[in-house]
PDB file with one MODEL, atoms N, CA, C and O in Angstrom:
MODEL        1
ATOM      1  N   UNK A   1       0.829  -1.185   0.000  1.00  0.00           N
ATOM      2  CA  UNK A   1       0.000   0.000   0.000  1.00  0.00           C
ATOM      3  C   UNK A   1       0.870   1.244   0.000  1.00  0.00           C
ATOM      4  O   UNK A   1       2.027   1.249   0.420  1.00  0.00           O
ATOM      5  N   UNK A   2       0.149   2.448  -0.569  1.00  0.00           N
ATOM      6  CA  UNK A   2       0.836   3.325  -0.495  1.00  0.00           C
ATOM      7  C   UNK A   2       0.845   4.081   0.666  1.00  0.00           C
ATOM      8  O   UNK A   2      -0.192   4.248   1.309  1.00  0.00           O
ATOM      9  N   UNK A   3       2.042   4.616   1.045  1.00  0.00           N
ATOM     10  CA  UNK A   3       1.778   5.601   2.373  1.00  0.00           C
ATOM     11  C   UNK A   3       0.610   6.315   2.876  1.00  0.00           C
ATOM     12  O   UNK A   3       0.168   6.267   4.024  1.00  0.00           O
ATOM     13  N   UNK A   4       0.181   6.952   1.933  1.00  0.00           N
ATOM     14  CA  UNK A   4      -1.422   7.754   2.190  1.00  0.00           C
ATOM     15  C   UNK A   4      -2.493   7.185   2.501  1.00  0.00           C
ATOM     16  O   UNK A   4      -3.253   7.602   3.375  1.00  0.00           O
ATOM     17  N   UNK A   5      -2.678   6.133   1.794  1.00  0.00           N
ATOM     18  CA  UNK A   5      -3.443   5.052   2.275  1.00  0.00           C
ATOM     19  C   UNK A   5      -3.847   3.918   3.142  1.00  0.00           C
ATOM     20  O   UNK A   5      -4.807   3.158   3.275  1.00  0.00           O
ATOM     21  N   UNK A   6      -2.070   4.265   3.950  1.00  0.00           N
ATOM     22  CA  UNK A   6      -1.863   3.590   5.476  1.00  0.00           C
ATOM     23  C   UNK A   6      -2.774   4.666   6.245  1.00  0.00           C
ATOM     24  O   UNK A   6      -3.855   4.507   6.812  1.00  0.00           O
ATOM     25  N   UNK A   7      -1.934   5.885   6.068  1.00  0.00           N
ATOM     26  CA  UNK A   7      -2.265   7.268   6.671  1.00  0.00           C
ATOM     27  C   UNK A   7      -4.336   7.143   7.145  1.00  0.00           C
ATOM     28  O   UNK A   7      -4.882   7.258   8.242  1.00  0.00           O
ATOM     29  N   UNK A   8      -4.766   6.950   6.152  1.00  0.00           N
ATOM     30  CA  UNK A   8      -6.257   7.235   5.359  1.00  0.00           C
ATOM     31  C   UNK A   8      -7.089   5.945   6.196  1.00  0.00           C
ATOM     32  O   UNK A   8      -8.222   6.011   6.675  1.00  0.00           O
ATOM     33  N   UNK A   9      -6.231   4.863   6.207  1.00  0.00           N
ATOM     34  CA  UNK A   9      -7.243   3.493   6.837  1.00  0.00           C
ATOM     35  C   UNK A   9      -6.868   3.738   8.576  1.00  0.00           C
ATOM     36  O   UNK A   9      -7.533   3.419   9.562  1.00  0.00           O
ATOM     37  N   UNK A  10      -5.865   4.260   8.500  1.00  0.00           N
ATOM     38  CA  UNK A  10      -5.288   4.310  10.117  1.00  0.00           C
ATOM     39  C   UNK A  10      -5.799   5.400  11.106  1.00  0.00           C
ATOM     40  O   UNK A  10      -5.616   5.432  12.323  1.00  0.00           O
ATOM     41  N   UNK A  11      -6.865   6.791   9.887  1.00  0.00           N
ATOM     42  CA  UNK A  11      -7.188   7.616  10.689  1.00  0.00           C
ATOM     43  C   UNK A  11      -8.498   6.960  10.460  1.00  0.00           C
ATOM     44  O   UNK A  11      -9.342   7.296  11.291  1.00  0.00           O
ATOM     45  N   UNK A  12      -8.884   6.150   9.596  1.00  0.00           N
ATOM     46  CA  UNK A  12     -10.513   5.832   9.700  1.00  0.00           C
ATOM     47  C   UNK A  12     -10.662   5.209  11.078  1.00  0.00           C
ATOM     48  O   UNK A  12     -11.602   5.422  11.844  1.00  0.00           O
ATOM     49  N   UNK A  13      -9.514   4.331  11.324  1.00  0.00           N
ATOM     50  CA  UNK A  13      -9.906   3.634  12.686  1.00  0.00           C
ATOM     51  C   UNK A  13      -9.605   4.359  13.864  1.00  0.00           C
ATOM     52  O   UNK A  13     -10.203   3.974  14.869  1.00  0.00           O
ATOM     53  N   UNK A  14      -8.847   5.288  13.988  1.00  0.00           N
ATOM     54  CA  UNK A  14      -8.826   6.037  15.057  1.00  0.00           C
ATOM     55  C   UNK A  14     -10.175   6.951  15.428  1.00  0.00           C
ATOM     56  O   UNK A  14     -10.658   7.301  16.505  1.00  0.00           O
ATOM     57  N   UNK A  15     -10.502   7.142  14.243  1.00  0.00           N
ATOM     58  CA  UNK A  15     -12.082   7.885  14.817  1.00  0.00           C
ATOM     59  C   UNK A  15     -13.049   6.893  14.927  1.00  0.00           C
ATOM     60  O   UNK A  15     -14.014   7.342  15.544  1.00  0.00           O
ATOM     61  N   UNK A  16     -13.199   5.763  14.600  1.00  0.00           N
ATOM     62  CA  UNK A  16     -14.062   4.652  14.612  1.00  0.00           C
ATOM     63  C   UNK A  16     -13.664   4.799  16.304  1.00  0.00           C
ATOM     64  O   UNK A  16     -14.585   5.105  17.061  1.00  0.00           O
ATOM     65  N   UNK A  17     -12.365   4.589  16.840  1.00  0.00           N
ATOM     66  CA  UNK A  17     -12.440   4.032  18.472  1.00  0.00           C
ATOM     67  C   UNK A  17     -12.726   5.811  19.295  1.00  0.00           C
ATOM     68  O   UNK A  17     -13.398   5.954  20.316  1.00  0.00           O
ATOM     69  N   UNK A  18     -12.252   6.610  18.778  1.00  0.00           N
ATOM     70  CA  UNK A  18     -12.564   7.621  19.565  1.00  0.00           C
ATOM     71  C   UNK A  18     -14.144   8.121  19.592  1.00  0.00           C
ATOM     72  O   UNK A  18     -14.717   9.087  20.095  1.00  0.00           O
ATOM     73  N   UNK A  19     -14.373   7.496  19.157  1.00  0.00           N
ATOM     74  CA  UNK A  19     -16.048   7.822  18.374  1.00  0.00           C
ATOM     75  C   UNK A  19     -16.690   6.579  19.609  1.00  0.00           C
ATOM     76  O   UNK A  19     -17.170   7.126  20.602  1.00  0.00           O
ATOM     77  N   UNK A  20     -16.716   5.662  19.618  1.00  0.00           N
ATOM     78  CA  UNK A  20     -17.327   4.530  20.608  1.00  0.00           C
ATOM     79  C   UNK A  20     -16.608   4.728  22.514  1.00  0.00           C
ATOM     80  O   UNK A  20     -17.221   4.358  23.515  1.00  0.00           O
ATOM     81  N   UNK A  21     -15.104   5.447  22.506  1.00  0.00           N
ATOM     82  CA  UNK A  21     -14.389   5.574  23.481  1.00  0.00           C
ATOM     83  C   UNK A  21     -15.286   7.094  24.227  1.00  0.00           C
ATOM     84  O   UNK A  21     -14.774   8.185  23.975  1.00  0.00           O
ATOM     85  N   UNK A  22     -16.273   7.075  24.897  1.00  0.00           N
ATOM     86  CA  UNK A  22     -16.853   8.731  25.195  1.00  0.00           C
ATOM     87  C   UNK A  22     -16.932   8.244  27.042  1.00  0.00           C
ATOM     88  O   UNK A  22     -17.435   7.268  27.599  1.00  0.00           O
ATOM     89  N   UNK A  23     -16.070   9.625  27.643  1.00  0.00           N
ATOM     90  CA  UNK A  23     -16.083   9.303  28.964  1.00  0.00           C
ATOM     91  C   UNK A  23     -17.567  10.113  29.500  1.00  0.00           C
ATOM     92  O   UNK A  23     -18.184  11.082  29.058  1.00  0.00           O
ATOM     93  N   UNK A  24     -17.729   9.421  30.379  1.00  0.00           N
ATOM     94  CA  UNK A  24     -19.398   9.948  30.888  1.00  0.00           C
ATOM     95  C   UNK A  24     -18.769  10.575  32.322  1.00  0.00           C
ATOM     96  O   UNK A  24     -17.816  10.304  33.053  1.00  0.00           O
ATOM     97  N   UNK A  25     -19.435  11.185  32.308  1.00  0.00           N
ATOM     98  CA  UNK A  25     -19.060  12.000  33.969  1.00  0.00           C
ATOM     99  C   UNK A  25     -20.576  11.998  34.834  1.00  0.00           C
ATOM    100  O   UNK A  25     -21.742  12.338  34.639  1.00  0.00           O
ATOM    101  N   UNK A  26     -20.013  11.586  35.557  1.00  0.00           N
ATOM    102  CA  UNK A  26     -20.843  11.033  36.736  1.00  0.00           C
ATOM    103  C   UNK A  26     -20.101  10.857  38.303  1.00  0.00           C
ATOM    104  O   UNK A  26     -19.061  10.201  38.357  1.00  0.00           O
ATOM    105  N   UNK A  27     -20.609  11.397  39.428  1.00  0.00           N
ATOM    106  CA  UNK A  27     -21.868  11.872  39.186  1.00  0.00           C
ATOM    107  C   UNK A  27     -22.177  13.447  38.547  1.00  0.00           C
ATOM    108  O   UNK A  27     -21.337  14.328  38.360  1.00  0.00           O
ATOM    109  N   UNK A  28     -23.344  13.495  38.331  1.00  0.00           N
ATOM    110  CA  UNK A  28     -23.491  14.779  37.497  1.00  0.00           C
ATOM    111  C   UNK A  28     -24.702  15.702  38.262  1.00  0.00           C
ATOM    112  O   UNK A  28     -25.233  15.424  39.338  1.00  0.00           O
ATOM    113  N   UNK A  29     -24.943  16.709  37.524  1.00  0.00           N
ATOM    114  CA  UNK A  29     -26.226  17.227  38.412  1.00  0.00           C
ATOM    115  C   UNK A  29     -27.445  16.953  37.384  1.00  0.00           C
ATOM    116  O   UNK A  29     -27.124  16.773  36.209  1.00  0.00           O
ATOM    117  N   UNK A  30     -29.174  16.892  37.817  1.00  0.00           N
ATOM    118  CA  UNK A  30     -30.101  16.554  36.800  1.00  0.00           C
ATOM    119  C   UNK A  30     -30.093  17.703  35.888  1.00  0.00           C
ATOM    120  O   UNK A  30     -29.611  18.779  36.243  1.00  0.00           O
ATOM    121  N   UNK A  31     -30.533  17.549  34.893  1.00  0.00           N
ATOM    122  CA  UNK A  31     -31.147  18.197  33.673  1.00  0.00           C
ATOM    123  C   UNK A  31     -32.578  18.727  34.356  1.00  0.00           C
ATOM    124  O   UNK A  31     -33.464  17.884  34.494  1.00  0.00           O
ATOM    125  N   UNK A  32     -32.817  20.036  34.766  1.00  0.00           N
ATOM    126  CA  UNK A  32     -33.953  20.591  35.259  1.00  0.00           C
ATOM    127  C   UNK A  32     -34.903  21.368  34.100  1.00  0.00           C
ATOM    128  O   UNK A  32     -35.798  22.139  34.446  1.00  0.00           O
ATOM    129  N   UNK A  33     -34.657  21.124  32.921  1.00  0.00           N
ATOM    130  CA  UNK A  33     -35.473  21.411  32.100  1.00  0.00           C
ATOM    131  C   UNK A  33     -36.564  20.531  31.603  1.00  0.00           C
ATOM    132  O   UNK A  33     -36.511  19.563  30.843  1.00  0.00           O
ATOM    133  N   UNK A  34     -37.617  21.123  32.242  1.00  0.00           N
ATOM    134  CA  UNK A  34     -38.682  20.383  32.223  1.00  0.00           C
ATOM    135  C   UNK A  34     -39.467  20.091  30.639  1.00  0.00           C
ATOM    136  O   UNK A  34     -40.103  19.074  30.359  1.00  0.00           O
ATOM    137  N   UNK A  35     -39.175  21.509  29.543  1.00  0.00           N
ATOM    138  CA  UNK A  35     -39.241  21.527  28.444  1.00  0.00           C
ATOM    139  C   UNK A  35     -38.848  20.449  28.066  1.00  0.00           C
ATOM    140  O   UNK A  35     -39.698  19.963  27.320  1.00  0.00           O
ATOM    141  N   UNK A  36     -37.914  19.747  28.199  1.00  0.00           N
ATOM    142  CA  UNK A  36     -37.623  18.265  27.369  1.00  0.00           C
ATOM    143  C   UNK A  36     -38.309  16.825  27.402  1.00  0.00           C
ATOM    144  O   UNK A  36     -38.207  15.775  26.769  1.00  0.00           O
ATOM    145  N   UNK A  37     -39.082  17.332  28.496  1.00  0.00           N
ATOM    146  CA  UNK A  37     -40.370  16.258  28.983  1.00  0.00           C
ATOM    147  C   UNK A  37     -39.706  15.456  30.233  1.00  0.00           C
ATOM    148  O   UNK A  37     -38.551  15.660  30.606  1.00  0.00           O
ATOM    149  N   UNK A  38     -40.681  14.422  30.889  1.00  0.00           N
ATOM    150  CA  UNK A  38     -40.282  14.052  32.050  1.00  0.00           C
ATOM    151  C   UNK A  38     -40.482  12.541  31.582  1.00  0.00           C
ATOM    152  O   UNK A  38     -41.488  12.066  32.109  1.00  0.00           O
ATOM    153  N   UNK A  39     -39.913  11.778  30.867  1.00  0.00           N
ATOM    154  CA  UNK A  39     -40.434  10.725  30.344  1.00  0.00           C
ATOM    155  C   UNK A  39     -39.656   9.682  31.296  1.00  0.00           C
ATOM    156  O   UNK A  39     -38.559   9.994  31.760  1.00  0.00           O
ATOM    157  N   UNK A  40     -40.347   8.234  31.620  1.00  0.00           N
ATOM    158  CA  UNK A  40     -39.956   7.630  32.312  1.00  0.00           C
ATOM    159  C   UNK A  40     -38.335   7.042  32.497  1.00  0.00           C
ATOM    160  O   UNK A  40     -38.412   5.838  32.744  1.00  0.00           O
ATOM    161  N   UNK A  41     -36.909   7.499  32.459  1.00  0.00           N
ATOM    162  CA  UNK A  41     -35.883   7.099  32.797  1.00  0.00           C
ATOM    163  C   UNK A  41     -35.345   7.115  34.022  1.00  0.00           C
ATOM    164  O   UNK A  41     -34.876   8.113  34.569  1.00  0.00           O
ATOM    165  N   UNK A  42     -35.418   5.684  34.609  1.00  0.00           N
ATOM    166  CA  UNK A  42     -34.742   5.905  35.785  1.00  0.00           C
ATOM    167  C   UNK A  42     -33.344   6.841  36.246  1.00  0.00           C
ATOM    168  O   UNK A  42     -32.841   7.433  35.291  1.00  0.00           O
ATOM    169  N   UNK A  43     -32.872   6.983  37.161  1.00  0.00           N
ATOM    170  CA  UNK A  43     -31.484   7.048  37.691  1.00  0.00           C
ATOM    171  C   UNK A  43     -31.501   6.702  38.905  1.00  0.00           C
ATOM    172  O   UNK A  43     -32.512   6.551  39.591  1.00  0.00           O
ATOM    173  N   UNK A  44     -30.245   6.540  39.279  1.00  0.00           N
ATOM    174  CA  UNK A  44     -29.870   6.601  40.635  1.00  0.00           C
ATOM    175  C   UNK A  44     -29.081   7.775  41.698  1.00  0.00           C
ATOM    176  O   UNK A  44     -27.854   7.859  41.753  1.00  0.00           O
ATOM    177  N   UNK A  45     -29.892   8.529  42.404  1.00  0.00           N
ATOM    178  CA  UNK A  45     -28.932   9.167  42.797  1.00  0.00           C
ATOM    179  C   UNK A  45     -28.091   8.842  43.939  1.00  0.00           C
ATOM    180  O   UNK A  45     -28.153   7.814  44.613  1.00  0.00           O
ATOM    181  N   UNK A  46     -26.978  10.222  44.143  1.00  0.00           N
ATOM    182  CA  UNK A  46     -25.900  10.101  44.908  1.00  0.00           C
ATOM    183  C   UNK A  46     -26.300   9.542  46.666  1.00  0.00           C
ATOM    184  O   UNK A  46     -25.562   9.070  47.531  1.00  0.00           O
ATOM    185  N   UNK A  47     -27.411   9.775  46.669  1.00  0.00           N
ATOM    186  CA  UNK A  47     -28.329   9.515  48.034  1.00  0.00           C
ATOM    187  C   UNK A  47     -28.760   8.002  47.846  1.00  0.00           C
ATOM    188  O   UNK A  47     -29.510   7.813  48.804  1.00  0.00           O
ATOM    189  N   UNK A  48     -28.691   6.922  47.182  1.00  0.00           N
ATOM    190  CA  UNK A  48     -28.586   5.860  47.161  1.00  0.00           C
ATOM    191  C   UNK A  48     -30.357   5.520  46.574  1.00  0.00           C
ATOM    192  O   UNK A  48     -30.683   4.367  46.291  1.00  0.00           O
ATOM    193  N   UNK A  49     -31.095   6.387  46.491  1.00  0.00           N
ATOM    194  CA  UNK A  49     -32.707   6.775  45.997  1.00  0.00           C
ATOM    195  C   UNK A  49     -32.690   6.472  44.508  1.00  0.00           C
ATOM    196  O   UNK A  49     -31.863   7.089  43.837  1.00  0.00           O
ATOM    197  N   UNK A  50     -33.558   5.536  43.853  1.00  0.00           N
ATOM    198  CA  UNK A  50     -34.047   5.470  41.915  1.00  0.00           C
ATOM    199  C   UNK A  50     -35.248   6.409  42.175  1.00  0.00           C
ATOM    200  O   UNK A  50     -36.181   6.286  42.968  1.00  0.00           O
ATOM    201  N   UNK A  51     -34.918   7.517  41.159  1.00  0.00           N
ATOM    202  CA  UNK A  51     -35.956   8.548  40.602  1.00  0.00           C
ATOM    203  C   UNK A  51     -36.455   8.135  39.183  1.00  0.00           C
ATOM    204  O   UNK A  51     -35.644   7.980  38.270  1.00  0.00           O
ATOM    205  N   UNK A  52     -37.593   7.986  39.030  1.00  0.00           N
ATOM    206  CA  UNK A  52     -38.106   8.043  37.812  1.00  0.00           C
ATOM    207  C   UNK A  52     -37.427   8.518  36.029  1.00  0.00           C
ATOM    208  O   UNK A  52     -37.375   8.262  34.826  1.00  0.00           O
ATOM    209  N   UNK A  53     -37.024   9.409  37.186  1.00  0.00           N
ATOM    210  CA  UNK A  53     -36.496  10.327  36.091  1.00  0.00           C
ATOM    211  C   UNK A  53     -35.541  12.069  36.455  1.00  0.00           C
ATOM    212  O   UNK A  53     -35.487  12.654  37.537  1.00  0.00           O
ATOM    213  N   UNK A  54     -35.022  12.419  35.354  1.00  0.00           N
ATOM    214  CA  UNK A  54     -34.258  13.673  36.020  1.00  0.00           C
ATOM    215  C   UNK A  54     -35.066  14.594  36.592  1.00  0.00           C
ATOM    216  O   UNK A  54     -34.493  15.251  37.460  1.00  0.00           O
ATOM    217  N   UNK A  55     -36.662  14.979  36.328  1.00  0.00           N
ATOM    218  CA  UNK A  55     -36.951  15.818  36.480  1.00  0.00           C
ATOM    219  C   UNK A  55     -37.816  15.537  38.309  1.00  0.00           C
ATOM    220  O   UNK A  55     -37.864  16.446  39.138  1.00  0.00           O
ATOM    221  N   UNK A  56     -38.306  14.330  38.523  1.00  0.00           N
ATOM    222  CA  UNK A  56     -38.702  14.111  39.606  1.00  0.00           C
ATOM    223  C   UNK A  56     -37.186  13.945  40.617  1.00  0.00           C
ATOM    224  O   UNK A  56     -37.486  13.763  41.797  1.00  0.00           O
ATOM    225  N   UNK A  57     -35.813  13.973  40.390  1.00  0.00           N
ATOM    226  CA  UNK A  57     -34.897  14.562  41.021  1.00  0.00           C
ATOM    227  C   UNK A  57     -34.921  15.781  41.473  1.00  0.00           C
ATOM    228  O   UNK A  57     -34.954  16.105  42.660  1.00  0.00           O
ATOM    229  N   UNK A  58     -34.904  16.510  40.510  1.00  0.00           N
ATOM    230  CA  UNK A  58     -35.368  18.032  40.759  1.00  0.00           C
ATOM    231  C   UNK A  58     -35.878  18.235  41.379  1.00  0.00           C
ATOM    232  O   UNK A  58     -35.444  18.689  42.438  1.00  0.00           O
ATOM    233  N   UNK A  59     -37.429  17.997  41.094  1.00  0.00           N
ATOM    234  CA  UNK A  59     -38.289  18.499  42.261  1.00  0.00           C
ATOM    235  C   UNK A  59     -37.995  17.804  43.581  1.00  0.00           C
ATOM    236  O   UNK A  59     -38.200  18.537  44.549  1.00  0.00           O
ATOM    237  N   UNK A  60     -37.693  16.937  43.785  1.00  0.00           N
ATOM    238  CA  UNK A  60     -37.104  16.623  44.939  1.00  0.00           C
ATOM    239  C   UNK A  60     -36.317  17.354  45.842  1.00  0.00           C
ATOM    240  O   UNK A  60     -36.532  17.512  47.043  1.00  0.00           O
ATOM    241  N   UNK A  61     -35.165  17.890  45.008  1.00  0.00           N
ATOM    242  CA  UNK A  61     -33.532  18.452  45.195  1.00  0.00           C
ATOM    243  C   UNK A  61     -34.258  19.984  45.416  1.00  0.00           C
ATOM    244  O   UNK A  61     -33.466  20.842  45.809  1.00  0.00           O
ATOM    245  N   UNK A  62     -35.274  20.307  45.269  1.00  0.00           N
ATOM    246  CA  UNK A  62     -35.843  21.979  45.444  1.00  0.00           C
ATOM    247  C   UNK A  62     -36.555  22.111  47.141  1.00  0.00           C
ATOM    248  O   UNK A  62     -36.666  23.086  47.884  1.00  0.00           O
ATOM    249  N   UNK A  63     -36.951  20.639  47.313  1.00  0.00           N
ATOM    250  CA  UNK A  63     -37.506  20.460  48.685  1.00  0.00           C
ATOM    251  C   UNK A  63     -36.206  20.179  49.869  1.00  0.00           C
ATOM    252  O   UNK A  63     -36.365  20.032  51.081  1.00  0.00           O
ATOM    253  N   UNK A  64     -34.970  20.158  49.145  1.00  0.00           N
ATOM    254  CA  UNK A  64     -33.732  19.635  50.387  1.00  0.00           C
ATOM    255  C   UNK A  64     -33.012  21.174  50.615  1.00  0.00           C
ATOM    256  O   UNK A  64     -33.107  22.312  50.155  1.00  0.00           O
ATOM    257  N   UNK A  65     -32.142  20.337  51.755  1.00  0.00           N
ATOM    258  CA  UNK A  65     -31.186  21.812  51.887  1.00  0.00           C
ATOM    259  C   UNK A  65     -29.588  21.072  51.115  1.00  0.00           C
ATOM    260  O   UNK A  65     -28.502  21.650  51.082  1.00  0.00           O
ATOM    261  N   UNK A  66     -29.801  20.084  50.724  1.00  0.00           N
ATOM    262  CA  UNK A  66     -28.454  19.737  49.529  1.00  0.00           C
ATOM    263  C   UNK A  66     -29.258  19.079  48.430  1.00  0.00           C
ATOM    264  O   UNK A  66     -30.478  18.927  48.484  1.00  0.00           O
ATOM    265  N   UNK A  67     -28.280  18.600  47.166  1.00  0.00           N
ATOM    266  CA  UNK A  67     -28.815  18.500  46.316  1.00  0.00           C
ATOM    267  C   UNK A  67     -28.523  17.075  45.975  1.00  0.00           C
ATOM    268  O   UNK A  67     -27.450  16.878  46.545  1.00  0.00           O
ATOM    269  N   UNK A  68     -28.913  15.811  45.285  1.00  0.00           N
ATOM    270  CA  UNK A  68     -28.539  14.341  45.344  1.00  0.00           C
ATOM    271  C   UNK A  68     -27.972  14.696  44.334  1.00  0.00           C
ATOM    272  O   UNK A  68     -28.086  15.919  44.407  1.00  0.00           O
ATOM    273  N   UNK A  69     -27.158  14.372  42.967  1.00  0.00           N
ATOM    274  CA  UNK A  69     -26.122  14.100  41.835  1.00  0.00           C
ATOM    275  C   UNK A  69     -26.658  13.045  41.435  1.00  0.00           C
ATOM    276  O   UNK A  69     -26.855  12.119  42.222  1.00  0.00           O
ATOM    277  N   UNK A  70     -26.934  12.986  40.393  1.00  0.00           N
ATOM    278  CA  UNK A  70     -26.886  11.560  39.354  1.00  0.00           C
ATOM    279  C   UNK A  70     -25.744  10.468  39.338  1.00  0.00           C
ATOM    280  O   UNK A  70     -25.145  10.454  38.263  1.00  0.00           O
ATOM    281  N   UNK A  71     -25.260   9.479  40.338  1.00  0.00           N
ATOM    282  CA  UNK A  71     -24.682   8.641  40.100  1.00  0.00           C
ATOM    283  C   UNK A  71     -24.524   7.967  38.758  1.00  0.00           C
ATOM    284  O   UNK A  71     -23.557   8.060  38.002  1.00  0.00           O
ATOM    285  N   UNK A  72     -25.786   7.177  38.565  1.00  0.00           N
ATOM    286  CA  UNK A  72     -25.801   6.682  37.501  1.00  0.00           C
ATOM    287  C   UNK A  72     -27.400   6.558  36.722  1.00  0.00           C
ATOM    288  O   UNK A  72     -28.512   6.650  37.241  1.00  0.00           O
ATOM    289  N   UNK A  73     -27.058   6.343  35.448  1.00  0.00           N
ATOM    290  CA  UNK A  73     -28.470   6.043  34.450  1.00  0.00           C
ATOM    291  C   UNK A  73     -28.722   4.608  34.933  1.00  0.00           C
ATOM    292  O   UNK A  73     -27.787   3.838  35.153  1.00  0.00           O
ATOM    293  N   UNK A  74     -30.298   4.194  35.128  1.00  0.00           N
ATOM    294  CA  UNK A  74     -30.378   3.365  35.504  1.00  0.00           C
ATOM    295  C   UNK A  74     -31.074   2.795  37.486  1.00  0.00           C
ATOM    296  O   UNK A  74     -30.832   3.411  38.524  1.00  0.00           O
ATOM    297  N   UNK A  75     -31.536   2.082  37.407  1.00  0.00           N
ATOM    298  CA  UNK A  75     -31.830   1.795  39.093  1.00  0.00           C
ATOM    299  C   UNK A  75     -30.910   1.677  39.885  1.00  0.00           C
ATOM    300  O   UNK A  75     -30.038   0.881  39.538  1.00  0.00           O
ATOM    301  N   UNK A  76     -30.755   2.263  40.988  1.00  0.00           N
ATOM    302  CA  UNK A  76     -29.738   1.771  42.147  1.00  0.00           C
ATOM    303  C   UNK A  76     -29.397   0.528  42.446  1.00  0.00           C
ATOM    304  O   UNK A  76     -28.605   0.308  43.362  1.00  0.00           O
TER     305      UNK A  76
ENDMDL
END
């Protein structure tokens, strides 16, 4: 093969893995925009509690004097 074409297959695969390689940061704080709807996705927050969803975090986190973080997507 020609050089360029090492070059050309070698950057296809580097964005193929940087493209699937995405670091998630967690914990995080909820998404309080209610505009995006409140549709059923669990999480788990930092308080060891599964919320429905980000936005029933929220309203939660408005009734505390701290706030829980999104551990993770998903049930505790």
């Amino acid at each position: 093969m020609r050089p360029l074409n090492i070059f050309l297959l070698l950057s296809m695969v580097l964005c193929c893995f940087l493209d699937t390689v995405q670091v998630k940061k967690e914990p995080r704080e909820a998404n309080c925009d209610f505009a995006s709807g409140c549709n059923y996705d669990p999480v788990c927050g930092t308080d060891e509690i599964t919320y429905a969803n980000e936005c029933l975090l929220c309203i939660v986190n408005k009734g505390r004097n701290f706030d829980a973080l999104i551990r993770k997507s998903g049930k505790c």
